[in-house]
C-alpha positions, 0 to 999 in steps of 0.5 A, a space after each residue: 500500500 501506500 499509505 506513506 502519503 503526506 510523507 513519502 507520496 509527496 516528498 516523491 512528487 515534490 523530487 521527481 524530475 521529469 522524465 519522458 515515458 515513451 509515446 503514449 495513446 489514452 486507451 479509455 481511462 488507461 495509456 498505451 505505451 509504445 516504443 521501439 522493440 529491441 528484442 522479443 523477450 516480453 512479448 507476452 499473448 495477452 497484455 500487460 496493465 500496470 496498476 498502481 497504488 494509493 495516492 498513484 497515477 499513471 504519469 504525473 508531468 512526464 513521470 512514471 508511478 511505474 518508474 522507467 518500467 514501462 519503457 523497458 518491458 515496451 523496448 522487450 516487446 510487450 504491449 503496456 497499458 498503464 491504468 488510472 484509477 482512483 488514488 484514495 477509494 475502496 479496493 472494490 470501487 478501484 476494481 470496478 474502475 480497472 473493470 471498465 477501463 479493460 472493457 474500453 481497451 477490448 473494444 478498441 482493439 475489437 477483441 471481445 474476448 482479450 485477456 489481460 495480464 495484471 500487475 498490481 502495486 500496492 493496493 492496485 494488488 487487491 485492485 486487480 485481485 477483485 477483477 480476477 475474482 469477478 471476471 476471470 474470463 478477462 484475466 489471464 494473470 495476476 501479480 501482486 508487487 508489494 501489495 496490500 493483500 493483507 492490510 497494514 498496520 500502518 494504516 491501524 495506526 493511522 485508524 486509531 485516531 479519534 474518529 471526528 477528531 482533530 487529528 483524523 480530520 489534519 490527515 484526511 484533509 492533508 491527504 484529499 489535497 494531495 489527491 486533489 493535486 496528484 489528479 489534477 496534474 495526471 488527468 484524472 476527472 474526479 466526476 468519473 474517479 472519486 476520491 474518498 481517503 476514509 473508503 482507502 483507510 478501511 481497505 488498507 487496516 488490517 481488518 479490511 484486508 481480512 475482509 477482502 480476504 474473505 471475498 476474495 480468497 483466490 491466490 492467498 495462502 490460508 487464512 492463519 498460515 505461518 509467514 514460512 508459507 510464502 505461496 498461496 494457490 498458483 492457478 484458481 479459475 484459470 487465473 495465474 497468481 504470482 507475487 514478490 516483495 521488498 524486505 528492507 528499509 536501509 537508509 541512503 541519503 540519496 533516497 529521500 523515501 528511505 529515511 520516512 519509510 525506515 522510520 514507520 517500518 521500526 514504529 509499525 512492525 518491531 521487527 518484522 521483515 517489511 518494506 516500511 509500510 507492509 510486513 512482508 508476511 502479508 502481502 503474499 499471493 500465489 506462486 512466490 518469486 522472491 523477496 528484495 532489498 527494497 522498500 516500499 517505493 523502491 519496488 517501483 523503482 522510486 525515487 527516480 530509480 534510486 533503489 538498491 538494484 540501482 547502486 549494487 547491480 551486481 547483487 541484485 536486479 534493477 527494478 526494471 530488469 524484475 518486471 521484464 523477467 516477469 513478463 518473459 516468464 509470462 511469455 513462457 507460460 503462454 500468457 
């Protein structure tokens, strides 16, 4: 999840230089990513979306949420479309509107019966978890990074405040105008993509995601499983499950997520591996392809892909290069 929000989010926007993503058609409320393939080693069946979090966009004044992950998996041969969906709501209402945004691009690549390969982010996990669930006739796949699978404690906290109070009522308004200001320099249309930040708190405590749970099981290990058990079903109604996750909240003063983000991971969850906004533990899905030393913007490849993988190639994947594994894992698959 992303629930960093005053914090990171707009320490994130206030940084972020701007970088031209490749050219770009609206799909609906999605974009389409073209650029010159060099190679085919993502050219997965089905396309790929990309669904970003709370408080997220698809490109905010030439920047990507998906940092720089777009361009590399379009350059491998993949067809991309990155959503928009609403920053602060529901998981539910966010799916409804990944929904019909999908619906919009089958008909305008007149294919009514195309499937999608998801790649969710945050809370676009149970995003588009709640797609798969409802349409799995248009879901080829599901991937969950870093996601909000099982709720935050972080987003506890923050639900403990005095409801009514003065201090719930700083943060919630704090949070609408950030999301007033992120969607109004991504294009977003708030008549067609509302914003409620108290629909987003329930979603993400730990409670709401047991509640999701519950409706939508598909993917998660066992309600009461042990963090050992890193890997839920990998196929339910012919829909694939896969995820991974960050485990770290080092800190670099050259990323300004990392020292907020370290600061929340020691005061949430005493010890647990997180990535400063879920444990690790809870965000699994499916079949598990790794854990890394990443916090929770780093997983996009934020800030400005300032990440672990940027300064240590050697010993681990750039962010971008993880994505593009995925989809030429996909590709092996026949998805």
């Amino acid at each position: 999840m992303k629930w960093n929000v005053v914090l990171c989010c707009g320490l994130a926007a206030a940084t972020m230089a701007m970088t031209p993503m490749a050219s770009a058609a609206a799909s609906g409320g999605s974009t389409l990513v073209t650029a010159r393939a060099t190679s085919d080693e993502a050219r997965t069946r089905y396309p790929i979306v990309l669904v970003h979090g709370l408080l997220g966009f698809d490109n905010l004044l030439g920047v990507d949420y998906f940092y720089g992950i777009p361009d590399k998996l379009a350059g491998a041969g993949a067809r991309v479309y990155v959503a928009q969906v609403s920053g602060t709501n529901t998981s539910e209402i966010r799916g409804e509107q990944l929904l019909q945004e999908l619906k919009t691009i089958r008909a305008l690549e007149k294919n009514p019966t195309l499937k999608f390969n998801l790649i969710g982010h945050s809370q676009g996990a149970p995003t588009v978890r709640y797609v798969a669930a409802v349409a799995p006739d248009m879901v080829a796949s599901v991937t969950s990074v870093g996601g909000a699978n099982g709720g935050s404690k972080v987003a506890d906290l923050l639900a403990r405040l005095p409801e009514g109070g003065i201090a719930q009522g700083v943060v919630v308004k704090a949070v609408g105008l950030l999301t007033s200001v992120i969607g109004f320099l991504s294009g977003k249309d708030p008549s067609q993509l509302p914003e409620v930040p108290l629909n987003a708190l329930a979603s993400l405590t730990t409670a709401g995601g047991a509640a999701f749970d519950a409706k939508f099981p598909q993917g998660r290990p066992a309600q009461g499983s042990s963090c050992s058990v890193k890997s839920g079903a990998a196929v339910v109604n012919g829909v694939r499950y896969y995820s991974w996750s960050g485990v770290s909240t080092g800190f670099s003063l050259f990323d300004p997520s990392d020292a907020p983000l370290s600061a929340l991971g020691t005061l949430a969850f005493f010890g647990e591996d997180n990535d400063g906004l879920l444990a690790t533990c809870t965000t699994r899905l499916g079949t598990h392809l790794g854990d890394y030393r990443q916090n929770h913007l780093d997983e996009v490849n934020q800030v400005l892909g300032n990440t672990y993988g940027s300064q240590f190639p050697y010993y681990e994947k750039k962010v971008p290069e993880i994505f593009k594994d995925q989809a030429a894992r996909l590709k092996s698959a026949g998805l």
